[in-house]
Structure formats: structure tokens, C-alpha cells
N, C-alpha and C positions, 0 to 999 in steps of 0.2 A: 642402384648399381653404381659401382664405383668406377670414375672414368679416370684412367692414368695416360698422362701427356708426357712424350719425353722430349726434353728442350735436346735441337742440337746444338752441341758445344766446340768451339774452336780449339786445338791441339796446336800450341806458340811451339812446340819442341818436342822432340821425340828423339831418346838415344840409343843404342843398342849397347848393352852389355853383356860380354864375351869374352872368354876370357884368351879363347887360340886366334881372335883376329886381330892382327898386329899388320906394320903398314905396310902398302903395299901391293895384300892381298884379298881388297872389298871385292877385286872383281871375282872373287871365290864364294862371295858374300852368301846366294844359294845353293852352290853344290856342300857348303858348309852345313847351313842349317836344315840339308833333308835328315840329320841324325841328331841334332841339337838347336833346341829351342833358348835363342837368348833372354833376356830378363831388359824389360823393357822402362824407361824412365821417363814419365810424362812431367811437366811443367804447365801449369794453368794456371790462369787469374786466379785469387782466392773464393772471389765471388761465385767461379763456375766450378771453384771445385766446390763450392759449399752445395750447389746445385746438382754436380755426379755424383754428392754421397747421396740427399733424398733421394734420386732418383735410384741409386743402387740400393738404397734402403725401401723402395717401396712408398715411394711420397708422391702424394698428389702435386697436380699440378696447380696456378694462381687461376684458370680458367677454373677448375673446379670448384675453387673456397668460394667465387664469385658466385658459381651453379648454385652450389647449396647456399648462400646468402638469402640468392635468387627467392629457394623453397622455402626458408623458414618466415622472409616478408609475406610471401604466399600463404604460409600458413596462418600466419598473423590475421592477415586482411581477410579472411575465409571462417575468422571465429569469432562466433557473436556475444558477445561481453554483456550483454542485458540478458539472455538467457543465463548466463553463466553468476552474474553477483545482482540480482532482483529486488534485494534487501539492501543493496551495498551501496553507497555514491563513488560513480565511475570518477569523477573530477576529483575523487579525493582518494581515491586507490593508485591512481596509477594520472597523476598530476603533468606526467609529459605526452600524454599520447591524447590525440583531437579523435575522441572517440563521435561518430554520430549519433543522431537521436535514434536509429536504429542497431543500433550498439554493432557497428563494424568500423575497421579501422580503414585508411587509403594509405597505405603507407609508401611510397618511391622507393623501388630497390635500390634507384641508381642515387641512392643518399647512403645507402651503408654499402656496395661493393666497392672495392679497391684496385690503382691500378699496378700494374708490373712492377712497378719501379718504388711502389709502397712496397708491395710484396715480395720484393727482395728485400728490405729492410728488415721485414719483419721474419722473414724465412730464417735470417742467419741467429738469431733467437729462439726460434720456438718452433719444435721439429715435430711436433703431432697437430695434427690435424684438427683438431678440439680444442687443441692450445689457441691456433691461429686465429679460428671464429671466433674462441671468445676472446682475444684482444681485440682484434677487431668492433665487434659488436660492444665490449665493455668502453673505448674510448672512441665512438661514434661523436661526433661533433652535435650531431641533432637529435638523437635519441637513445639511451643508454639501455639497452636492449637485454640485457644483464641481467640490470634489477631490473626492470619489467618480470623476466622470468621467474626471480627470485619472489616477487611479491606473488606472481601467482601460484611458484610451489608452497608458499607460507600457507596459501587459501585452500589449498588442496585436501585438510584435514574437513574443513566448514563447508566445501563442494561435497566431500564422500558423504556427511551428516545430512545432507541436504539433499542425496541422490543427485545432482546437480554434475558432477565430476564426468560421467556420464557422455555429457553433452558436449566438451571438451574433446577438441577432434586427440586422436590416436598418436599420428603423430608428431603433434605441438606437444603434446605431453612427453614425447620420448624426449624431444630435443630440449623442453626443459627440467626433466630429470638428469640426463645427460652434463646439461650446463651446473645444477645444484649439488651433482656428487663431486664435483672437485672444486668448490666453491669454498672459500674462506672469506671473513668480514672481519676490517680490524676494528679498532676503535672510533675511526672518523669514518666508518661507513665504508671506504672504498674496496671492491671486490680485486680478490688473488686467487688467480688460477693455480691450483697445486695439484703436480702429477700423480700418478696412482701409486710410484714406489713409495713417493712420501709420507702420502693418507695412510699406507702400510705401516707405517714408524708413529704416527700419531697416535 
């Protein structure tokens, strides 16, 4: 379920424009506007108007990217990776992650959520939702959570082979299908998120 937050925002200015009140007569100001409605002029910081368009567009708030952060470590730390590659060396698939000897991970959310003040940075760039998490997650300082996903959609062919895919909870799987269809790789490896109108052009 999707949770929408709406920041309030401070209004520095507010003007009326009209075109029959001229000076004098503000103190007509109401008996004026029961027959006409004037046209009003707001002024804000850039940063909060960049904040009234998501929110008038339908944009999550930085409490929610945090939420779902939250679910996808969850999901992470709740899938057992020896079930999953039996045949495979864990240390050599997936080389940043301290998997155990019972093939789960411990992963700390509070290492890949972000605070407000990153997340205005990043808002005034990248205005969907998908976009966010994976910058996010793609420049994580401790674990690049990306390719994580990217190596295990690569496996996804040798899991169906193997009836093994199976076992792979539902939905870790969406969220990394999700992250692989707007996934590009260049030549040094590093991943770009590409919007859907693009992929449309490709």
C-alpha cells in the first residue's frame, strides 16, 4: 500500500491580481470578490516549490523510500541463498555480501536508508520512485545492492533449469525484475537507470 505524506510548506508571498482594485479601495476587498475570483501569485523557495510539484504530481514522500528500503533489506535477510545456488560458491557470486553458513544474510537497514536532507538532494533529480531507490541503493557506500540484484536476475535462467526459482520468495523477485528492466551497463560496469519513455526509443 502506498503511503502519501504531504510536507507543509511555507507561503514568503502571496499577491492578488485584479484587475478593478485600484487604491484606496482594499477595504471593498470582499464585497469585490463575491462575483470575481482573482488570480493569485505565490513565491517560494525553489527547493519547496520543487516539493509542491511532487506532491501535486502524486510523489511519495522521503519517509516512504525509507519504508520500502526498510522491505526490500527484509526481503534480502528472509531469502536463503544455499537453497537458492547448491552447486554455486556464495563467496564467489555475490563477493560483497557476508552471507552465513546457513545461507542468510543480516543485513542493517539503517546502512542503506537516507536522511531528509540527502533526500532533497536527490528529489530535485529524479522524480519517480524507482528512480530514487535505485540511486540510492546503486551508490550505497557498503553494499551495492544493484548488482546484487542484477547477478541474481542473470541466475534466474539456471534457477528455472533447476526448478530452484521456485524457492526465491515472490516478492524479491518483483523488486528485482523491477530494478533489471530499466537497467543499463556500460562498458566499466557501472549501472544507469533509464526511464521507460527511453527504453521506448531504444
Amino acid at each position: 500500500m502506498l503511503i502519501f505524506t504531504v510536507n507543509t510548506l511555507r507561503i514568503y508571498l502571496a499577491l492578488g491580481d485584479i484587475s478593478f482594485i485600484s487604491k484606496g479601495q482594499r477595504a471593498e476587498l470582499f464585497e469585490i470578490m463575491d462575483n470575481e475570483v482573482p488570480t493569485f501569485r505565490i513565491t517560494l523557495p525553489k527547493n519547496e516549490f520543487i516539493s509542491l510539484k511532487r506532491i501535486s504530481n502524486g510523489c511519495i514522500s522521503f519517509k516512504y523510500i525509507n519504508y520500502h528500503i526498510k522491505q526490500i533489506i527484509h526481503l534480502l535477510n528472509q531469502q536463503n541463498f544455499n537453497d537458492l545456488f547448491k552447486k554455486k560458491d556464495l563467496s564467489e557470486l555475490f563477493p560483497e555480501l557476508a552471507i552465513n553458513e546457513n545461507g542468510y544474510l543480516n543485513l542493517n537497514e539503517n546502512d542503506f536508508m537516507i536522511s531528509s536532507e540527502d533526500y532533497k538532494n536527490i528529489e530535485q533529480i529524479n522524480f519517480e520512485e524507482l528512480e530514487i531507490l535505485f540511486k540510492i541503493l546503486n551508490e550505497n557506500k557498503n553494499i551495492n545492492l544493484i548488482k546484487v540484484f542484477h547477478v541474481l536476475s542473470q541466475y534466474s535462467s539456471y534457477l528455472m533449469n533447476d526448478d530452484l526459482l521456485d524457492l526465491m520468495n515472490d516478492e524479491l523477485l518483483e523488486v528485482i525484475d523491477n530494478f533489471e528492466n530499466h537497467l543499463i551497463i556500460d562498458k566499466d560496469d557501472n549501472f544507469t537507470f533509464i526511464k521507460k519513455n527511453i527504453l521506448k526509443k531504444l
